[in-house]
C-alpha positions in Angstrom: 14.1 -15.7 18.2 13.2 -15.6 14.6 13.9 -12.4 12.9 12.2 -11.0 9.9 12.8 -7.4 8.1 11.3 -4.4 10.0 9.8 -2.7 6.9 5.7 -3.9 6.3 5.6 -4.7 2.7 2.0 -3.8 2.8 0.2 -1.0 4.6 -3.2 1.0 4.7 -4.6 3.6 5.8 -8.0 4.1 7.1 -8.0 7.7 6.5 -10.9 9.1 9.1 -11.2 12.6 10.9 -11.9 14.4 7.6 -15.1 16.1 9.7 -14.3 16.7 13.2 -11.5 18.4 11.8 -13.6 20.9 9.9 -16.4 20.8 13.2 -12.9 21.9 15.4 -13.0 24.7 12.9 -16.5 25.7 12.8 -16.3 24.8 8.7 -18.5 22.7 6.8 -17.8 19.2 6.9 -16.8 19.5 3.3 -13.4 21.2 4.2 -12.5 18.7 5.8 -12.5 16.4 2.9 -10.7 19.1 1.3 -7.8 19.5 3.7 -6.9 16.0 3.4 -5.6 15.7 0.3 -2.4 17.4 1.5 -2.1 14.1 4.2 -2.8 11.9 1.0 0.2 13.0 -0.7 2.2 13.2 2.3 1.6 9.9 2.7 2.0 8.2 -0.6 5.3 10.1 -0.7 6.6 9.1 2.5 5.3 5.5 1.8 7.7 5.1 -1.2 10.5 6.6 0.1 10.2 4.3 2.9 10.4 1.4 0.4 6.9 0.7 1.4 5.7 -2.1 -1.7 1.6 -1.7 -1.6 -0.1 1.3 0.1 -4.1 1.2 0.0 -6.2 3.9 1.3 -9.9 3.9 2.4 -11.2 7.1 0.5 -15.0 5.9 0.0 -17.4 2.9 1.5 -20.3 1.4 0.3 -22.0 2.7 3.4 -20.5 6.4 2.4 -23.4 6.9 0.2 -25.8 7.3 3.2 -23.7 10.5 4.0 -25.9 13.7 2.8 -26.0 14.1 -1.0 -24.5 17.2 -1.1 -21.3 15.7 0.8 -21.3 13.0 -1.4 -21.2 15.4 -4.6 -18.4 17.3 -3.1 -16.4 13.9 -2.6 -16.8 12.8 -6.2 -15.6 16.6 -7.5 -12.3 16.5 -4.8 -11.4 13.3 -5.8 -11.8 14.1 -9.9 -9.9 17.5 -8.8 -6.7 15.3 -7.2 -6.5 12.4 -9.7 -6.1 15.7 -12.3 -4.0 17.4 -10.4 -1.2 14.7 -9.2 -1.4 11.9 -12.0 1.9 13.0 -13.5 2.9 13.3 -10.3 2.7 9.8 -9.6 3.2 8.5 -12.8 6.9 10.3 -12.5 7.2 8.4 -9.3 6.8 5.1 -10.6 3.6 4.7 -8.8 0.9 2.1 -10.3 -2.3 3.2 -9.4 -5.9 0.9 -8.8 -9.1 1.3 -7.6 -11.2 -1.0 -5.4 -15.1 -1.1 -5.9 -16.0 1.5 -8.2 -19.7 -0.8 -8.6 -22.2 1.9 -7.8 -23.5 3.4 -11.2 -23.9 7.0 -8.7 -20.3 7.5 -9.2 -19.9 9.9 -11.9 -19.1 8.8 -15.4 -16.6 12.0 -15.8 -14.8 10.2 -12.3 -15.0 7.2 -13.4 -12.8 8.4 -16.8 -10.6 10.0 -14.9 -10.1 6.7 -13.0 -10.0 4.7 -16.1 -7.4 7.1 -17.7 -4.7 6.9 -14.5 -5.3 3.4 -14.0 -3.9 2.9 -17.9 -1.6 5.9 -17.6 0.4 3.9 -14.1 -0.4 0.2 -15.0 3.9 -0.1 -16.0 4.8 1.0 -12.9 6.5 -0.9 -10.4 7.8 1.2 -7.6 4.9 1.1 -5.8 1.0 0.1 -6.3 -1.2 2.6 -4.7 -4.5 1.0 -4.2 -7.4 3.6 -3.6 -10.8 1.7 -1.8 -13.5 3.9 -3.5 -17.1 2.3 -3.5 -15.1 -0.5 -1.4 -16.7 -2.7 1.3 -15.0 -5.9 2.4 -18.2 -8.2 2.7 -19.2 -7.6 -0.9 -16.0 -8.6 -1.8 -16.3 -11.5 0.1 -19.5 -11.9 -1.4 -18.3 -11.4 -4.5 -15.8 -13.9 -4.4 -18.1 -16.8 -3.5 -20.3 -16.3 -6.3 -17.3 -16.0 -8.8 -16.0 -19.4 -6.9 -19.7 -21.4 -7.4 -19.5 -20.0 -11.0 -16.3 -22.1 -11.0 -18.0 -24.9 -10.3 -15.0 -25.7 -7.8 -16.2 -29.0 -5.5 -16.7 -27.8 -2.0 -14.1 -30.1 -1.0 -11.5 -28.5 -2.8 -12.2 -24.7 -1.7 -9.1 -23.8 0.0 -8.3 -20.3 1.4 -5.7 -19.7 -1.4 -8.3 -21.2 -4.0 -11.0 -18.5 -3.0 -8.4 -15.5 -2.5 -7.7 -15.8 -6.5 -11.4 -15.0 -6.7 -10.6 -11.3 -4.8 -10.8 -8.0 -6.3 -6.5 -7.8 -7.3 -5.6 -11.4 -5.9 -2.1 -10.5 -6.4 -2.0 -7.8 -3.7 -0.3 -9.7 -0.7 -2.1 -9.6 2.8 -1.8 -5.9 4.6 0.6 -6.1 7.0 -0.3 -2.8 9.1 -3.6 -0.9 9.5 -3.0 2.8 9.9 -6.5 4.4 11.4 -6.0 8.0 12.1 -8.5 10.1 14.8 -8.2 7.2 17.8 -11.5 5.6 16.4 -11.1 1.4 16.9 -13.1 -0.1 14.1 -12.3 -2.4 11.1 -15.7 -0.2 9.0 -15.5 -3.1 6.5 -12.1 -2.2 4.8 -10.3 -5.6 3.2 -11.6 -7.7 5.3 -10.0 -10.8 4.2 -6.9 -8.8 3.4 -6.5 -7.6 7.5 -6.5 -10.8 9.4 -3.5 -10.9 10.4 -2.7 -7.1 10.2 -0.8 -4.8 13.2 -3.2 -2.1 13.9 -2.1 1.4 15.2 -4.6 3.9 16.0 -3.0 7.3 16.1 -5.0 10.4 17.6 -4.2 13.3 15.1 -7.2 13.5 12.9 -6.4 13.1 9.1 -6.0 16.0 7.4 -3.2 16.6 10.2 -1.8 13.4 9.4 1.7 13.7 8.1 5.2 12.0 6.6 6.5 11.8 10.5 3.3 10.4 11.6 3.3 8.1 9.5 7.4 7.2 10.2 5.7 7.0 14.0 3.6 4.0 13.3 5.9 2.2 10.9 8.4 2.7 14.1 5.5 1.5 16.4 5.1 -2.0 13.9 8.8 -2.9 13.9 8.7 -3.5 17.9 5.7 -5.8 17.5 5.9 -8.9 17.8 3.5 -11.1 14.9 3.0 -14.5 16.5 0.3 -15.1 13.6 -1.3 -17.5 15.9 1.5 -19.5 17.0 3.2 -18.6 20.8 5.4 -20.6 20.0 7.7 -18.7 17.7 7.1 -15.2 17.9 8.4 -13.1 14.7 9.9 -10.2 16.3 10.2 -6.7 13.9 13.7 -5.4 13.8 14.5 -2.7 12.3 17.1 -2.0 9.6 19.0 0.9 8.2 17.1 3.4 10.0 18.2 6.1 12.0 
């Protein structure tokens, strides 16, 4: 049976549970948001000492900005707070840091600075690439991506799915190889969706802001004894793990 390394070079994280974690709590919704940038951290940390390659995170969707706009405000200040607060944090690391979306003129020009300044401050870095979906929706960047291919004027005939991924937000970043969605909820909510297709899924019950480094060790653990067929039954690609305890 053909083998192939246990370690996903690619995983995100859909990170939900932010307010029934704060409801539990009889707390504005808002705290929720709050207590889960400790799990954020956790997480990124965890990914690279894992030897994890590309993490991505689902912080903000197009659809997000339907939330109340009082929420919202409190989103855009908590995320301005954290990139502050940990940027030479993970520039130490060696952690190269993007942003996917970031289209809506609503998000705050002091946010999007902030953005703009760790973006330049990480873009050396090579031990890992940290991409944060903020304003992110996956049809719009499928959308996106058509219209930049027609602009091409590329003949129909020679559209090829490797053709139109080069016209992707990032076309480097390689397919996601695991979706982590914390809180037991079972939706794709329109993150990467060309990226996913062929993506392990583990839906884990603890909310997010619960959501820690051995969590997250569960559901690499829980990936390396799939078994990714990628369509073909004939020759299943069994996870095996390596070097770990």
């Amino acid at each position: 049976m053909e083998t192939t390394k246990w370690l996903p070079r690619h995983v995100a994280c859909v990170m939900d549970g932010n307010g029934r974690w704060a409801v539990q709590r009889a707390l504005p919704r808002t705290a929720g948001h709050e207590a889960a940038e400790s799990a954020v951290i956790d997480v990124i940390e965890a990914a690279r000492s894992a030897g994890v390659e590309w993490l991505s995170l689902y912080a903000f969707s197009t659809e997000n900005w339907r939330r109340p706009v009082g929420e919202v405000e409190v989103l855009m200040r908590l995320v301005r707070r954290a990139i502050r607060k940990h940027a030479p944090m993970l520039h130490a690391r060696g952690v190269r840091c993007r942003f996917l979306g970031m289209s809506d003129p609503r998000i705050p020009p002091p946010l999007v600075r902030d953005i703009t300044d760790l973006v330049t401050l990480t873009s050396g870095n090579r031990r890992m690439t940290l991409t944060v979906a903020f304003d992110h929706g996956g049809r719009r960047d499928i959308v996106e991506a058509a219209r930049s291919l027609i602009r091409s004027a590329v003949p129909a005939d020679q559209v090829t799915e490797a053709g139109f991924a080069r016209h992707l937000p990032y076309p480097d970043t390689p397919d996601v190889d695991l979706v982590i969605r914390t809180s037991g909820e079972q939706r794709i909510s329109n993150f990467m969706l060309w990226q996913v297709a062929y993506a392990e899924w583990v839906f884990p019950e603890v909310l997010w802001p619960d959501f820690r480094a051995t969590h997250f060790w569960e559901c690499l653990d829980a990936y390396r004894r799939r078994q990714r067929r990628f369509g073909d039954v004939r020759r299943p690609t069994t996870i095996v793990r390596e070097g770990l305890g």
